[in-house]
C-alpha positions in Angstrom: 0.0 0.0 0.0 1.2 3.8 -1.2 0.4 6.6 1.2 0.9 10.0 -0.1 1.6 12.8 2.5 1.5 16.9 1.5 1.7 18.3 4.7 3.5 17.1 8.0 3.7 13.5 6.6 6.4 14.6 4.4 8.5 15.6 7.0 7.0 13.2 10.1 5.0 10.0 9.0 4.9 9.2 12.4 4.5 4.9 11.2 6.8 2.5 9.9 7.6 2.3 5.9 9.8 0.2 3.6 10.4 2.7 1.2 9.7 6.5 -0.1 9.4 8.5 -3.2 9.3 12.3 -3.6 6.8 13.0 -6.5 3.1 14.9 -7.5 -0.5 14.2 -7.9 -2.5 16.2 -10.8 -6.0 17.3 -10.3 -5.3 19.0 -6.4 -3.8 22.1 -5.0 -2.4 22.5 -1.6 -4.3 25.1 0.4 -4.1 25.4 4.2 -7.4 26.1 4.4 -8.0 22.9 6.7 -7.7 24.2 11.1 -6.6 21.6 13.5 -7.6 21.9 17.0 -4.9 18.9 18.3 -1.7 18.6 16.6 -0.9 22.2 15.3 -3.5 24.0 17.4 -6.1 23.6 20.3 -9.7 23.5 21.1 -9.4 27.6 22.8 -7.9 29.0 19.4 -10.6 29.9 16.8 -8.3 29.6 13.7 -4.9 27.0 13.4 -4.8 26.2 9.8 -3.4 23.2 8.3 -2.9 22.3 4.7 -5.7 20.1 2.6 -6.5 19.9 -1.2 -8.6 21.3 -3.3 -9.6 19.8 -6.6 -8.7 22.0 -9.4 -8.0 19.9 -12.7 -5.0 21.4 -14.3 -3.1 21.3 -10.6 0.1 19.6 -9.1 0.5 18.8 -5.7 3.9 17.8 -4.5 4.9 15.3 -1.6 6.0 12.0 -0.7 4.7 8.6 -1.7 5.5 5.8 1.6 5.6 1.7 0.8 4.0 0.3 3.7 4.5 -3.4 3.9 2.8 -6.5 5.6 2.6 -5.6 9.5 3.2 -2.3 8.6 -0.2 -1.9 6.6 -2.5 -2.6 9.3 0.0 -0.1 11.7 0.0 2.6 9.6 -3.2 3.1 8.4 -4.5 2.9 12.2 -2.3 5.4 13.0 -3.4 7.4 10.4 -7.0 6.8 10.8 -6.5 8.8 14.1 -4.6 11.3 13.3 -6.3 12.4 9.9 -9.6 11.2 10.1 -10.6 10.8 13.8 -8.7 14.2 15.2 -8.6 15.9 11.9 -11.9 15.3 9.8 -9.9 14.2 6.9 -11.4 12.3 4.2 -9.5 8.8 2.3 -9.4 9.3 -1.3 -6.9 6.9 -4.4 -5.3 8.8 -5.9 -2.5 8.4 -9.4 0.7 9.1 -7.6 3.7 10.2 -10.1 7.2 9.4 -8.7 9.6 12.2 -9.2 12.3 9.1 -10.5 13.0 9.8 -14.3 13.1 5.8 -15.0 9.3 5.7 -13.2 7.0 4.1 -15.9 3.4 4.3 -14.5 1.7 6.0 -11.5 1.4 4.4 -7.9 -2.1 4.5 -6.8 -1.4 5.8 -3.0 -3.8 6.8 0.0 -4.5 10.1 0.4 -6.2 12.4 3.4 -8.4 15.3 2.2 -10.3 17.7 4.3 -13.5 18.9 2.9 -15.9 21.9 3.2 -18.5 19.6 5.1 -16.3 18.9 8.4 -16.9 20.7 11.2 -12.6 22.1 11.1 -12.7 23.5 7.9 -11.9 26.9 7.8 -12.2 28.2 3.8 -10.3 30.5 2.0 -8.2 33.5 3.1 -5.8 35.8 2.2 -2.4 34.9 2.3 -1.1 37.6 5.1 -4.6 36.1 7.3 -3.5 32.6 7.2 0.3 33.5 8.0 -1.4 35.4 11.3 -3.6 32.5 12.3 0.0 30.3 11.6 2.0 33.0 13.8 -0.1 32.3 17.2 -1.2 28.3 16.7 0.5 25.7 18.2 -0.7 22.3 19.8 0.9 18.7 20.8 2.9 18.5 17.4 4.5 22.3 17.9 3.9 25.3 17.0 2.4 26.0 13.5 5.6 28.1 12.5 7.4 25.2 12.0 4.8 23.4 9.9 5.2 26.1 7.2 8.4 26.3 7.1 8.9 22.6 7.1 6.9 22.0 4.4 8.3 25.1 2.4 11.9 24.3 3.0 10.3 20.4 1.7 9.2 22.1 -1.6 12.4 24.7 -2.0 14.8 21.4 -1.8 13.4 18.4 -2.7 11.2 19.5 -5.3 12.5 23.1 -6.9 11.1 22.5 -10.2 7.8 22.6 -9.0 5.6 26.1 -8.1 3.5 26.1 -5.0 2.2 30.0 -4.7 0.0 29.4 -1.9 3.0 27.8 0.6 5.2 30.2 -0.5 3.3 33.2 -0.2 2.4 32.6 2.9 5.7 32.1 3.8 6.7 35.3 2.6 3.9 37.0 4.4 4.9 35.3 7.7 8.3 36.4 7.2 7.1 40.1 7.0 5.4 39.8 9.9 8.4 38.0 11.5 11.4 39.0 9.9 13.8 37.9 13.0 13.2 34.4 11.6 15.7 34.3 9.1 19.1 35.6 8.7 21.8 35.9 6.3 25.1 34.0 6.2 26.5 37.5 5.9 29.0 37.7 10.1 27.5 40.5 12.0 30.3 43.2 11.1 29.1 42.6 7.3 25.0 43.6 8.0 
């Protein structure tokens, strides 16, 4: 069984694998338009957003493809049932998975989590510089929502810089506005 992972998974599966790809799936965007109440934010907050997919036909979304095995299948996909579906009102959808490996003849069908408009987290579309101030005060039992972003955009910037992903990125930008003490040159002190 293939399980394909957008968000935290590519960065923390939390479950056993036997092997990984980096690659896409057409047909879905990334948004974070999904809010978490557990892992990146909790029950008090109003607004900890998360990243699902949205259909939209000519997209790409980027991420990582995990082989799970024998003992591993039952594992994993309990795991997962709990952390995406039970705790996060995530949906399971197949979907064509295409490895990024240029000697990869045919898609992978892989497992995928999707949060839709009819559970009860979803939080809809915002503007970029909103989301990146919902992400600047969220945290929950998985850390602060900072690091999800930038996670998943330092993901995208290094395992997959072909690819575009407007959304992550501007967000990121407009989190670094708000923040710019987060990043630093390599430039010593004397040179800035």
């Amino acid at each position: 069984v293939w399980i394909f992972g957008y968000g935290s998974l590519v960065w923390r599966p939390g479950f056993e694998f036997t092997s990984r790809k980096v690659g896409f799936i057409r047909g879905y965007s990334r948004r974070f338009w999904q809010g978490d109440t557990f892992h990146r934010g909790s029950e008090r907050m109003l607004q900890h957003p998360v990243t699902t997919l949205l259909f939209h036909f000519q997209a790409c979304t980027w991420g990582v493809a995990y082989e799970v095995r024998g003992e591993q299948i039952a594992a994993s996909l309990q795991y997962l049932n709990m952390r995406e579906a039970v705790l996060g009102g995530y949906v399971t959808k197949l979907v064509k998975f295409h490895p990024q490996e240029k000697d990869a003849e045919e898609p992978i069908l892989a497992l995928v989590y999707i949060a839709t408009p009819q559970n009860p987290s979803y939080l809809g579309p915002a503007s970029e510089e909103d989301i990146a101030a919902q992400i600047l005060v969220s945290s929950g039992c998985a850390g602060h929502n900072i690091e999800y972003l930038l996670r998943l955009a330092d993901f995208m910037r290094y395992f997959c810089p072909q690819a575009e992903d407007k959304h992550l990125f501007s967000i990121e930008e407009a989190l670094t506005s708000i923040l710019p003490c987060l990043y630093y040159t390599e430039e010593s002190p004397e040179e800035t």
